[in-house]
Each structure stands twice: as structure tokens, then as C-alpha cells.
C-alpha positions as CSV (number, residue, x, y, z in Angstrom):
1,X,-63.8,-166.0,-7.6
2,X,-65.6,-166.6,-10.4
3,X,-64.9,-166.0,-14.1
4,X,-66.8,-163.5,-17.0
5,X,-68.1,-167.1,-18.7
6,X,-69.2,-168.7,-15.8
7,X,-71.2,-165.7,-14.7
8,X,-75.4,-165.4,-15.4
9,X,-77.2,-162.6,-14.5
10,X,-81.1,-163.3,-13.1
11,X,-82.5,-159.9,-12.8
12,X,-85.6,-160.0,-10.7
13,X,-86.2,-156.2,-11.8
14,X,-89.9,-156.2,-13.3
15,X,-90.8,-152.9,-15.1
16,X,-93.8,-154.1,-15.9
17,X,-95.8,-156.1,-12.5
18,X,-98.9,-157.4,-12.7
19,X,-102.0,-155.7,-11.8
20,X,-102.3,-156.1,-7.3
21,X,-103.5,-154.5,-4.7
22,X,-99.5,-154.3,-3.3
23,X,-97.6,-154.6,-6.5
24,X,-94.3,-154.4,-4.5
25,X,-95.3,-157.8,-2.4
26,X,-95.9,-159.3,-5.7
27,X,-92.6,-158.5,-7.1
28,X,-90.6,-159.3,-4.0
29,X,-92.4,-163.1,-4.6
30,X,-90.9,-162.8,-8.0
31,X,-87.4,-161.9,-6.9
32,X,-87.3,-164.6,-3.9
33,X,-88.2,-167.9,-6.6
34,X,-85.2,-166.5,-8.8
35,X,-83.1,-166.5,-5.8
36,X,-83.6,-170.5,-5.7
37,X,-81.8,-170.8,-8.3
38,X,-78.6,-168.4,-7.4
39,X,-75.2,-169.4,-6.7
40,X,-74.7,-166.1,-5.0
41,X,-76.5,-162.2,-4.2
42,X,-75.1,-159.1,-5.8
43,X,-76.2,-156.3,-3.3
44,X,-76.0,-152.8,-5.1
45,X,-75.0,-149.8,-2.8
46,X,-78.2,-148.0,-1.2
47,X,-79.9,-151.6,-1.1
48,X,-80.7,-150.5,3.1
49,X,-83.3,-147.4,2.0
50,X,-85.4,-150.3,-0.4
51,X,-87.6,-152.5,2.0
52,X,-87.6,-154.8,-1.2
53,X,-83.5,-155.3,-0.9
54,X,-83.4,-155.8,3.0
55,X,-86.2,-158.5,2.8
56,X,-84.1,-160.2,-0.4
57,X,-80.7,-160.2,2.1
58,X,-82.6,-161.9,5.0
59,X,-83.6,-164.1,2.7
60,X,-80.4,-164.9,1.3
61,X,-78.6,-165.1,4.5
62,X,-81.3,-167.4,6.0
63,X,-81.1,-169.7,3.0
64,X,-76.6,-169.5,3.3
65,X,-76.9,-168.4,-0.1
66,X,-73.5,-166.2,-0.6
67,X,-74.1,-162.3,-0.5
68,X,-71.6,-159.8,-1.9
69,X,-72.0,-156.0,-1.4
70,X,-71.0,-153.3,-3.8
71,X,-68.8,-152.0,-1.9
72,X,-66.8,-155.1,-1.3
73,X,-66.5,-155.4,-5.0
């Protein structure tokens, strides 16, 4: 369990990407190197219908990094 002060958000949400020829592969790059340095996943409800969200999960369940789902919460 963890307290309000010992909580830091990293949003990997980028409004803004880079010019690419797959913009979504170059944000997913972004998300997974600010996952290296996350205690734990926050998974938001609908997270199964973004390809993004399912690729950031595998991730973090191949790395044992802790995931918790919204609807746990």
C-alpha cells in the first residue's frame, strides 16, 4: 500500500509525438523507457481495446514489475 507522498506519477501520454512513419511504435518506445523506472503499472479500464496498453502489460509482467487494474482499485 502505498501512501499520497510517496506516490509519482510518470505519464508516458505524448500529445504531441514526433514526426514517423508509425507514430504509435514511437510512442510505445517512449512509454516502455519510463516503465524502467516504475515501482509499479496503473492499468486504466478499457486498456484491452488499445494495442499500445496490452503491449505496455506484457511488458510489465515480463519485467515482474507490479500491475494494478482499475478495477481492483
Amino acid at each position: 500500500v502505498y501512501g499520497a507522498d510517496e506516490i509519482e506519477i510518470i505519464d508516458s501520454y505524448l500529445p504531441n509525438a514526433p514526426v514517423s512513419n508509425i507514430p504509435s511504435v514511437w510512442c510505445l518506445g517512449w512509454a516502455i523507457q519510463l516503465m524502467a523506472d516504475a515501482d509499479l503499472v496503473l492499468v486504466c479500464d478499457g486498456y484491452e481495446n488499445a494495442r499500445g496498453c496490452l503491449i505496455e502489460v506484457e511488458v510489465a509482467k515480463r519485467y515482474n514489475i507490479p500491475i494494478i487494474y482499475e478495477e481492483d482499485c
